[in-house]
C-alpha positions as CSV (number, residue, x, y, z in Angstrom):
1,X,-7.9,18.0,9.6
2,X,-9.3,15.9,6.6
3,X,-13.2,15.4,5.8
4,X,-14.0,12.0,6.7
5,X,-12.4,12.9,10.1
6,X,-15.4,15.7,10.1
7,X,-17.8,13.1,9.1
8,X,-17.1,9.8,9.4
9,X,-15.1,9.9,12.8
10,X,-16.5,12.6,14.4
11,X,-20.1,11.6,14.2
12,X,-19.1,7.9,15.3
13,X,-17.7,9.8,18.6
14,X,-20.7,11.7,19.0
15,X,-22.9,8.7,18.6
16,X,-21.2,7.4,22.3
17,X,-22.2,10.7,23.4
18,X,-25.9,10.5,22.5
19,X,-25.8,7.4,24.3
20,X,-24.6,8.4,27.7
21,X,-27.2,11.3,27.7
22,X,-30.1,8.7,27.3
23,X,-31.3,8.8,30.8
24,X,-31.7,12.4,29.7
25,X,-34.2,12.3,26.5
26,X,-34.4,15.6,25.6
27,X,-31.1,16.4,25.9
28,X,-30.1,13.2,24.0
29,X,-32.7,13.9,21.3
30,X,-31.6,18.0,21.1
31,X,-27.9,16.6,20.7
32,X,-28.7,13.7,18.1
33,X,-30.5,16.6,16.1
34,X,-28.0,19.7,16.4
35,X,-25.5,17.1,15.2
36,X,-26.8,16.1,12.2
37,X,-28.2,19.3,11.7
38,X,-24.0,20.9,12.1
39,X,-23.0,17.9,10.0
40,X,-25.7,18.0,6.6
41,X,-24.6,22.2,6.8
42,X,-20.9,21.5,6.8
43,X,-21.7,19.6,3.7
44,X,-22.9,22.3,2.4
45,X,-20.7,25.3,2.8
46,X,-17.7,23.8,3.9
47,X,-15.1,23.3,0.9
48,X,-12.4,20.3,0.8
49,X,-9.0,20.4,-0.8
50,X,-9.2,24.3,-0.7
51,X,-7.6,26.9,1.2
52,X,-9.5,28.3,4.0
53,X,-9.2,32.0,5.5
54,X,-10.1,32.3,9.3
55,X,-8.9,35.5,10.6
56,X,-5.5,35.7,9.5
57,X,-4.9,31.9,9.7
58,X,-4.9,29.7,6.8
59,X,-6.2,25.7,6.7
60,X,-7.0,23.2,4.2
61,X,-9.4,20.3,4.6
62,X,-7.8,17.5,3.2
63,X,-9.9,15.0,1.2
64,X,-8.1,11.9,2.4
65,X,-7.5,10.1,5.6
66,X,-5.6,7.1,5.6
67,X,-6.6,4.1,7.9
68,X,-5.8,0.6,8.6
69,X,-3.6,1.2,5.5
70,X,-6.9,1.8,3.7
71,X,-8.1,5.4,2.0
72,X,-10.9,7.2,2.9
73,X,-11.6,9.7,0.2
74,X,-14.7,12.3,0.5
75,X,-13.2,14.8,-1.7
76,X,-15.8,18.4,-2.9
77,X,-17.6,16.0,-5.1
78,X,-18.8,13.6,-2.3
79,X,-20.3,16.5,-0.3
80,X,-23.6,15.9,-2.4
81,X,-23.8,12.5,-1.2
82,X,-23.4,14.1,2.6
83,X,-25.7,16.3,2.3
84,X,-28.3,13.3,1.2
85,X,-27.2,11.4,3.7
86,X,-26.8,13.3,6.9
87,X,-30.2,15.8,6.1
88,X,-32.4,12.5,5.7
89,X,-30.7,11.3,9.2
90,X,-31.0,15.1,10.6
91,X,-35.0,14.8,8.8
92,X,-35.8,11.6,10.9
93,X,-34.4,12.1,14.1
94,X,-36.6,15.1,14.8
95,X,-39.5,12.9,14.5
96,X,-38.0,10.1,17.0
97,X,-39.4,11.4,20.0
98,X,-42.7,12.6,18.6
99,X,-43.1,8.9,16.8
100,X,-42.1,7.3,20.3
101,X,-39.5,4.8,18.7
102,X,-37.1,3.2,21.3
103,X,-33.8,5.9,22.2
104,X,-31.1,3.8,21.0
105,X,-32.4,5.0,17.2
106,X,-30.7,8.1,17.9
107,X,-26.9,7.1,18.6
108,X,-27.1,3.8,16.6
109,X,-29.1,6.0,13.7
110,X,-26.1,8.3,14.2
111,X,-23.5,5.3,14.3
112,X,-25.3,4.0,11.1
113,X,-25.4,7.3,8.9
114,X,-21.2,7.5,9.8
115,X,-20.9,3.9,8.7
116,X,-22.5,4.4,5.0
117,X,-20.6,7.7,4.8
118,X,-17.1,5.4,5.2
119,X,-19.0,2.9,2.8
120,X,-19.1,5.7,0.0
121,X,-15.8,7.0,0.4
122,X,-13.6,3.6,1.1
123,X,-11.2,3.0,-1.2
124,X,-11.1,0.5,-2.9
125,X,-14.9,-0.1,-3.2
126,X,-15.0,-4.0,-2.4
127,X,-14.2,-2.7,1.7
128,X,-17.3,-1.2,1.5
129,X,-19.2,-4.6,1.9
130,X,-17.7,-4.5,5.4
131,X,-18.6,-0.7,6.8
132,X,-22.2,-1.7,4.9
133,X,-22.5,-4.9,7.4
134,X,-21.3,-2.6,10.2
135,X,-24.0,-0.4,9.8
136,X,-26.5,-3.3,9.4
137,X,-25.6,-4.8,12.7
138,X,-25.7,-1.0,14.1
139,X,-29.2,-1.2,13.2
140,X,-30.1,-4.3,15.1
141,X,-30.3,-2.4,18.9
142,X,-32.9,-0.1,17.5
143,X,-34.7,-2.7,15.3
144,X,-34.8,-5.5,18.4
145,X,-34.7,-2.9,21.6
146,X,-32.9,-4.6,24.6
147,X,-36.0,-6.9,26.2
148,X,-37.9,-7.6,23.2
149,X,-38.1,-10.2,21.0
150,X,-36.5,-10.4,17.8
151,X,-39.2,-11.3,15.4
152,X,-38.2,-13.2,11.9
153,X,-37.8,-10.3,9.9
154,X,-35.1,-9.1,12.0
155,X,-33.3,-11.9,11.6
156,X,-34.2,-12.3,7.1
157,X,-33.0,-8.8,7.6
158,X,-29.7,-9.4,8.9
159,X,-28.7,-12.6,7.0
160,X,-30.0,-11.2,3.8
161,X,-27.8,-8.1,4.1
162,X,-24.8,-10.2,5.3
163,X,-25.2,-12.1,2.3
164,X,-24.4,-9.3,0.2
165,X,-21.2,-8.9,2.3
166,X,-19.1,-11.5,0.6
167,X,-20.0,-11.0,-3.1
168,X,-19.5,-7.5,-3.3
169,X,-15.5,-8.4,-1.9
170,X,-15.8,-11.0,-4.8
171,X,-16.7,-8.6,-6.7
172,X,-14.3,-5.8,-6.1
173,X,-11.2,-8.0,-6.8
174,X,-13.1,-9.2,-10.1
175,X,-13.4,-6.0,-11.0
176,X,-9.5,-5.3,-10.1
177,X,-8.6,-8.5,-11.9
178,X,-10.5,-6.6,-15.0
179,X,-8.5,-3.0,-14.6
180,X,-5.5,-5.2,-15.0
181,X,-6.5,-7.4,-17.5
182,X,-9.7,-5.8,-20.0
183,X,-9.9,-8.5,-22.1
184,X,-10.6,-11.2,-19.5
185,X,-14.0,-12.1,-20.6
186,X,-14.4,-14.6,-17.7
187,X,-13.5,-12.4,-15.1
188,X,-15.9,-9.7,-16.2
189,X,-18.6,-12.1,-16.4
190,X,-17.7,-12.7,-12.4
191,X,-17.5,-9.2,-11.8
192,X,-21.1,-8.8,-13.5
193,X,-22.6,-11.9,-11.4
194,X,-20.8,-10.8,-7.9
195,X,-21.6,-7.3,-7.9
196,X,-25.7,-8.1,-9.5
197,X,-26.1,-10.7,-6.5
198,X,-24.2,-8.2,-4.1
199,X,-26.8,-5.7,-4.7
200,X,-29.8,-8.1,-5.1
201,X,-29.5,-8.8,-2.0
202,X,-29.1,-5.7,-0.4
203,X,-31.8,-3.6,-2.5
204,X,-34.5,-7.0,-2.1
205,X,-34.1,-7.3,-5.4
206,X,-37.3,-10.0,-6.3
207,X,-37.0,-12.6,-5.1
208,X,-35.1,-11.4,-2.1
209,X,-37.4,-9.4,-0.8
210,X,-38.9,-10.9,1.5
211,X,-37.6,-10.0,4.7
212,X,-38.5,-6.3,4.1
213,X,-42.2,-6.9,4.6
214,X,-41.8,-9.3,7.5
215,X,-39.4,-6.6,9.3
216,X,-41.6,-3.3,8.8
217,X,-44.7,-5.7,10.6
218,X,-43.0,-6.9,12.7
219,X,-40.4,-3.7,14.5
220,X,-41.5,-0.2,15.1
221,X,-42.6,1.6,12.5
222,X,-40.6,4.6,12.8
223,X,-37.3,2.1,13.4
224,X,-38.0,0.2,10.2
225,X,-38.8,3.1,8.5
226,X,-35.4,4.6,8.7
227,X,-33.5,0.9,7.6
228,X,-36.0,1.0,4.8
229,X,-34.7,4.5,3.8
230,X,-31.3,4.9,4.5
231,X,-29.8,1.4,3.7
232,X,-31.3,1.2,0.2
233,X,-30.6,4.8,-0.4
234,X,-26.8,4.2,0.6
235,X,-26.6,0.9,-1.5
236,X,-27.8,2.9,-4.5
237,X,-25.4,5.6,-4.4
238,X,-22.9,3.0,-4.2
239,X,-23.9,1.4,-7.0
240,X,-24.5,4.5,-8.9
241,X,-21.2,5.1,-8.2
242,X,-19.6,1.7,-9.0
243,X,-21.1,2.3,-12.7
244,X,-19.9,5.9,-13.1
245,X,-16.8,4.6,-12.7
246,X,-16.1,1.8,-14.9
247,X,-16.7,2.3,-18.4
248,X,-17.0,-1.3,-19.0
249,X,-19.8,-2.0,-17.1
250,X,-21.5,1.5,-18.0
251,X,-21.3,1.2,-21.5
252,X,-22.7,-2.6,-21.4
253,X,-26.5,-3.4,-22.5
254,X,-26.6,-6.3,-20.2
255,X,-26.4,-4.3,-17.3
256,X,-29.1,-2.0,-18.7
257,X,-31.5,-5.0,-19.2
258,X,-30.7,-6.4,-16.1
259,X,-31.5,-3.0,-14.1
260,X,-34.7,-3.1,-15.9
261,X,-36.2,-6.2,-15.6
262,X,-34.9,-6.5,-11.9
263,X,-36.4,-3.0,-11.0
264,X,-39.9,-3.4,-13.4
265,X,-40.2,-7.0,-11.2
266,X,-39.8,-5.4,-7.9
267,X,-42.8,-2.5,-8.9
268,X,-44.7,-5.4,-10.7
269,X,-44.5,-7.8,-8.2
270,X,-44.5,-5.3,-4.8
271,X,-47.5,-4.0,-6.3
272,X,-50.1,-6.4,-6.8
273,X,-48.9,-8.3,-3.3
274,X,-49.6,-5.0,-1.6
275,X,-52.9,-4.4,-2.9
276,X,-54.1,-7.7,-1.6
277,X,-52.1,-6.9,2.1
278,X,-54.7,-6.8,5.2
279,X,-51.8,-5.3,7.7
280,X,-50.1,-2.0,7.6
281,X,-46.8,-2.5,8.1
282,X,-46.3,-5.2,5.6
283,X,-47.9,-2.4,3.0
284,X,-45.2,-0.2,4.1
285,X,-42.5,-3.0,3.4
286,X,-44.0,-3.7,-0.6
287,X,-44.4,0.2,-0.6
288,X,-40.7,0.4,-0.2
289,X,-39.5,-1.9,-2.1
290,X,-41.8,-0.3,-5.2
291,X,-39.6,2.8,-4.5
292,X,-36.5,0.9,-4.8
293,X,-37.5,-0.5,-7.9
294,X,-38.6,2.7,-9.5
295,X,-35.1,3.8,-8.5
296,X,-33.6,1.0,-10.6
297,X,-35.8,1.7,-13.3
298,X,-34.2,5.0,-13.5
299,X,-31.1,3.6,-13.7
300,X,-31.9,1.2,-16.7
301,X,-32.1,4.2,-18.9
302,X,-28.6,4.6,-19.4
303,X,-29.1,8.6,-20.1
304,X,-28.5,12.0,-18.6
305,X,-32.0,12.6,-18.1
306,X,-32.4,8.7,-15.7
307,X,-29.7,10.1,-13.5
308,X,-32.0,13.3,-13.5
309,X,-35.0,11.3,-12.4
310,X,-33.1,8.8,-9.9
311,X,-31.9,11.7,-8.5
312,X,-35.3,13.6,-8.2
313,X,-37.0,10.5,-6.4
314,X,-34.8,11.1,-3.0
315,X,-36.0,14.1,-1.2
316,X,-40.1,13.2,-2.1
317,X,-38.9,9.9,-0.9
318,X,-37.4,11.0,2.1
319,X,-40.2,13.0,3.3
320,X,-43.0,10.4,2.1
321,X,-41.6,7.5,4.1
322,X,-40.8,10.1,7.5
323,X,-44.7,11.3,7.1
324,X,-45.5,7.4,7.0
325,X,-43.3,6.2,9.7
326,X,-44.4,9.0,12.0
327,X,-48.1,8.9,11.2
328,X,-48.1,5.1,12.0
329,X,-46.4,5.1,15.1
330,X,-49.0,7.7,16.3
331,X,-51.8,5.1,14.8
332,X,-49.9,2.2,16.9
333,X,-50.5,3.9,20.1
334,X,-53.7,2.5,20.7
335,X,-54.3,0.0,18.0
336,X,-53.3,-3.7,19.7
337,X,-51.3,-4.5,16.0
338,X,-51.1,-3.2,12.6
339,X,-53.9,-5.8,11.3
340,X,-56.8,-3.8,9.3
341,X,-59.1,-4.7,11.6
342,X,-58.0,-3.6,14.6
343,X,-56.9,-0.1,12.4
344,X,-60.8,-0.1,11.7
345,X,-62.1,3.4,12.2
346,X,-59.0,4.7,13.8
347,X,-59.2,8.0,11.9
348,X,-62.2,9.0,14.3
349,X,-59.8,9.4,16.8
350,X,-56.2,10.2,15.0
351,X,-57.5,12.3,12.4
352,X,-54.2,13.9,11.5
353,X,-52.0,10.7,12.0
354,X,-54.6,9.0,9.4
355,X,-54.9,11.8,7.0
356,X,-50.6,12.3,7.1
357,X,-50.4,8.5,6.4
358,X,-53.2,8.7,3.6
359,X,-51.1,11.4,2.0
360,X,-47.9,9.5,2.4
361,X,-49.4,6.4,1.0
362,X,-50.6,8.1,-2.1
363,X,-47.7,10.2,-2.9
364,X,-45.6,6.6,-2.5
365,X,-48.2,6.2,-5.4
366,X,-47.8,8.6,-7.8
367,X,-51.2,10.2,-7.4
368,X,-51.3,14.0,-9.0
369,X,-50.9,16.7,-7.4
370,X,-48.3,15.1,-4.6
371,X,-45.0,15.3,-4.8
372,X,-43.7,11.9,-6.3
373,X,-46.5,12.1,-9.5
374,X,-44.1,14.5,-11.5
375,X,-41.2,12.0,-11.5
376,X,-43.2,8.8,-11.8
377,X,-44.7,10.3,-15.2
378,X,-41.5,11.2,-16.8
379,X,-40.0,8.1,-15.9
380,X,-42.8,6.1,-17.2
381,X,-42.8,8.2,-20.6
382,X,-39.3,7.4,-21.1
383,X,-39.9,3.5,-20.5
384,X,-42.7,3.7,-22.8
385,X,-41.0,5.2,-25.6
386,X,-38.4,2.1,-26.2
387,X,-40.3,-0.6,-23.7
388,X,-43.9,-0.4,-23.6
389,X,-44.3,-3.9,-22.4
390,X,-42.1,-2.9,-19.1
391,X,-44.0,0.5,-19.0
392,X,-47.4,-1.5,-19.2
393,X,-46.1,-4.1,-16.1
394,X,-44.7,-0.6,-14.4
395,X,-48.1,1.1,-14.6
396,X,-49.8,-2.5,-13.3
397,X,-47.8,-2.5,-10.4
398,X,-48.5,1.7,-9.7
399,X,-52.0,0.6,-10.0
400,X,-51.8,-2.0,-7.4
401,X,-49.9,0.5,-5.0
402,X,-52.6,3.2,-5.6
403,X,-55.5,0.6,-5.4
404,X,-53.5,-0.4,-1.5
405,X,-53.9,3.2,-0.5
406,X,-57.2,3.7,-1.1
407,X,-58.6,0.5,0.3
408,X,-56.7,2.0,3.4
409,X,-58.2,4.9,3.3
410,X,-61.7,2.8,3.5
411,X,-60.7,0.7,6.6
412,X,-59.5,3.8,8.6
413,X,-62.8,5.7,7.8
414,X,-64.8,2.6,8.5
415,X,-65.8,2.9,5.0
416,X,-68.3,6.2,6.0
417,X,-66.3,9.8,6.3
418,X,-69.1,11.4,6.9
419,X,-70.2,13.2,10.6
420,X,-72.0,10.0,11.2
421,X,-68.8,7.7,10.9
422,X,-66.2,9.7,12.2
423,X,-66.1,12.4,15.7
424,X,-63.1,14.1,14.7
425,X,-63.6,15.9,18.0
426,X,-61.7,13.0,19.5
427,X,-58.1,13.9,18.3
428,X,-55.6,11.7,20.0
429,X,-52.3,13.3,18.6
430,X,-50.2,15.5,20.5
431,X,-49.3,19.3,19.5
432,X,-45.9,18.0,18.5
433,X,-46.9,15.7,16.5
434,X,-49.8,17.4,14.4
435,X,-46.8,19.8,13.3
436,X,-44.3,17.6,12.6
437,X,-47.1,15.4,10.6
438,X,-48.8,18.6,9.0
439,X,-45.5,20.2,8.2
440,X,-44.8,16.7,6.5
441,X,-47.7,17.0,4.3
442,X,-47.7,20.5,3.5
443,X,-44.0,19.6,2.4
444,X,-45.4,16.8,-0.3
445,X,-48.0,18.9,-1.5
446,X,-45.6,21.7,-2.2
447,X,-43.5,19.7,-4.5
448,X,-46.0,18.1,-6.1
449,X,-47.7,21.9,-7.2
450,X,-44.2,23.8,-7.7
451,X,-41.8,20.7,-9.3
452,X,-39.7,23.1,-11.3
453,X,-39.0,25.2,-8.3
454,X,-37.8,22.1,-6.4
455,X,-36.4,19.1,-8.7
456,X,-33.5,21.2,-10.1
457,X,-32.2,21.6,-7.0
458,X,-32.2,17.9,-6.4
459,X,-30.9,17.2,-9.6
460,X,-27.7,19.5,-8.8
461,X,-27.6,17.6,-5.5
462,X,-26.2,14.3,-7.2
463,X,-24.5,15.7,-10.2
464,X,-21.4,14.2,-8.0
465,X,-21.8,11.3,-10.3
466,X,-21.8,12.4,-13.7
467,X,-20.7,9.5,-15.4
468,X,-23.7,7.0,-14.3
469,X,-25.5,5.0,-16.0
C-alpha cells in the first residue's frame, strides 16, 4: 500500500460514495465527515517509509506511487501538509448542513481536497497546474448547483484559475531547463515571469483579483467560503514549496521584493475597497484576499521567523473564514440579498449568527484579543524594522479592514444595540447552529488570549518545508 493511495485515491473513491448517499443527507454528511475526520488522523499517527507492527505481521507504507508514468510522492514530511489540508476540509464539512449549502459541496469538497493533495505531491511540480485545474472545475457543481444560474464571478473564477494552468507548465520546464543549465540567465528570467504570473493568478494577486469579490456575492456563502480557503491555501503551500526547493530562486532578492510589493498591494488595495463595500459578500471576497496578501507578506521576509508567521496565520484563518461562512448563510436565510440594507437590523433576530460573523470579521482584522492580532503584530514589526513605508501602506489597509467590520457591526444593529433597537428574544438560529457558531468563536477567542499555547503547535505543523523563503 503507498500513501497517496491512502490519500489521494482513496478519498477520490469515497467522494462517488458521498454522492450516491445524497438522497440520504445525514448519512451523506456523517460519511463526508468520518472521512475526513479518518483521513486528517492518519496524517497524524500513521508513519510512511517505516516498518509497521500489526500483530505479528509486518507492512511498510511506501511513499511513492507511480501513475500515468508520473510520481506521486507524499513521503513523512508531506504529512504536515495533510494534516492542513484534510482537517480544514474535515473543519468545514461539519458546518455544511448547519450552513445549508447545496450537497454536492460534500463529495466535490472531498473530490477537491484529494485533487490539491495530488497537486502537492506530483512530481515534477509543473503537472501540478493540471490536478490544480481539476480541482477548480470540481468546484464548479458546488459553486453553480445544477438549476441555477452561473453568475459572472463563477465564470472570472474559472478562467482566471485556468489561466494560471499553462504558465506554471511554462514554468516547470523553465525551471528544468535551469537544473540543467544554471547559468542560463534567460531562462531563469522565464522561470521567474511564468511561475510570478502562475501564481498571480491563482492567489488574485492585484490586479487579478477581481473575480474573488464578484464570486463570494454572487454563490453561497458557505460554498465560496471553502474555494476562498482551500484553493489559496493549497497554491501557497505549493509555492512555499517551489522556493524551498530551489536555491536559486530562494536566495534571489527579486523574488523577495516581488512577494512584498505584490502581497503589501493586495492588503493596501483590499483594504480601502472593503471599507467603502455596501454588500456582505463582496466584503468577505476583499477580506480574503487581505489574508492572502498578509500570507505573502510573510513570505517576503526571507527568514526563519516569516515561515513561522506564514505558518501561524492558517489555523486562525481556517476557523475565521468557517465562523464567517457559517454565520452568513444563517444571516441569508431570511435576508432577500447580502446588500446592507436589506442586512439592516438583522441581528434583532440572528443574534448569534451576527455576533459569530462580527467576531469573524474582526479577528480577519487583527483586532486584540482575537486570535489573528498576535501574528498580525509580529509580522508588521518585522516589516517595520527594514520597510516602514510597506509597513505604513500594511497598517492602512488593516485600518480599512477594521473600519469595514465596524461599520458592519452598525448596519446589523440598526446603529442602536440597546433594548430599544434590538428584541434579542427573536432568535432565528437553530440549536445546531448556535454551537457550531459559539464553538467557532470561543475557538478565536482562545487563541487570541493563550497564543503561546497554540502557535508552536502550528509552527511544527509546516516545519515540512524548512528551506522556504
Amino acid at each position: 500500500m503507498s500513501a497517496p493511495l491512502i490519500w489521494v485515491i482513496m478519498p477520490l473513491l469515497a467522494a462517488l460514495l458521498v454522492w450516491g448517499l445524497l438522497r440520504w443527507p445525514r448519512a451523506a454528511q456523517g460519511l463526508a465527515v468520518s472521512l475526513g475526520l479518518m483521513l486528517t488522523l492518519l496524517a497524524v499517527f500513521l508513519p510512511v517509509g517505516e516498518i509497521l507492527r500489526v500483530g505479528s505481521r509486518e507492512m511498510i507504507i511506501e511513499p511513492v506511487l507511480e501513475f500515468a508514468g508520473r510520481s506521486l510522492v507524499l513521503d513523512n514530511a508531506m504529512r504536515p501538509m495533510l494534516v492542513l489540508l484534510y482537517g480544514a476540509l474535515t473543519f468545514w464539512l461539519i458546518g455544511a448542513r448547519a450552513a445549508r449549502a447545496h450537497a454536492l459541496l460534500l463529495p466535490f469538497g472531498i473530490g477537491v481536497a484529494a485533487m490539491l493533495a495530488a497537486a502537492e505531491a506530483v512530481q515534477p511540480v509543473l503537472y501540478a497546474g493540471l490536478l490544480v485545474e481539476g480541482a477548480v472545475l470540481l468546484s464548479l457543481p458546488f459553486l453553480a448547483p445544477p438549476g441555477q444560474t452561473a453568475g459572472r464571478g463563477v465564470f472570472r473564477f474559472l478562467i482566471f484559475q485556468t489561466l494560471g494552468m499553462p504558465l506554471l507548465l511554462l514554468g516547470g520546464w523553465a525551471l528544468a531547463g535551469v537544473a540543467a543549465n544554471p547559468s542560463d540567465v534567460n531562462l531563469i528570467r522565464l522561470a521567474m515571469l511564468f511561475l510570478g504570473f502562475a501564481f498571480a493568478f491563482w492567489l488574485g494577486v492585484f490586479p487579478f483579483y477581481t473575480w474573488a469579490p464578484q464570486l463570494a456575492g454572487q454563490t453561497h456563502p458557505y460554498a465560496a467560503g471553502f474555494v476562498l480557503l482551500i484553493l489559496p491555501m493549497a497554491a501557497l503551500l505549493m509555492l512555499l514549496e517551489i522556493l524551498g526547493a530551489t536555491g536559486w530562486l530562494r536566495a534571489s532578492a527579486d523574488v523577495h521584493d516581488v512577494l512584498r510589493l505584490s502581497g503589501g498591494l493586495m492588503v493596501v488595495t483590499a483594504g480601502i475597497w472593503a471599507a467603502f463595500q455596501r454588500d456582505l459578500g463582496r466584503l468577505f471576497g476583499y477580506t480574503s484576499i487581505v489574508q492572502t496578501g498578509y500570507s505573502l507578506l510573510a513570505l517576503s521576509l526571507g527568514q526563519q521567523l516569516g515561515n513561522e508567521i506564514f505558518a501561524m496565520m492558517f489555523i486562525p484563518r481556517v476557523v475565521s473564514l468557517a465562523l464567517w461562512s457559517l454565520s452568513a448563510a444563517v444571516l441569508r436565510q431570511s435576508a432577500p440579498d447580502f446588500s446592507f440594507k436589506s442586512l439592516e437590523g438583522i441581528a434583532g433576530r440572528y443574534p448569534i449568527a451576527s455576533v459569530g460573523l462580527a467576531m469573524a470579521f474582526l479577528s480577519l482584522g487583527g483586532l486584540p484579543l482575537l486570535a489573528e492580532f498576535p501574528i498580525r503584530q509580529v509580522l508588521l514589526q518585522e516589516i517595520a524594522a527594514d520597510h516602514p513605508v510597506a509597513a505604513l501602506g500594511v497598517l492602512l489597509g488593516g485600518i480599512g479592514l477594521l473600519f469595514a467590520g465596524f461599520r458592519f457591526l452598525s448596519v446589523i444593529s440598526g446603529g442602536n444595540v440597546g433594548p430599544g433597537g434590538l428584541r434579542w428574544r427573536e432568535m432565528g438560529e437553530t440549536p445546531g447552529q448556535v454551537i457550531l457558531i459559539a464553538g467557532g468563536m470561543l475557538i478565536l477567542l482562545f487563541v487570541g488570549l493563550f497564543p503561546r499555547l497554540v502557535f508552536p503547535v502550528m509552527t511544527g505543523l509546516l516545519r515540512v518545508f524548512p528551506g522556504g523563503p
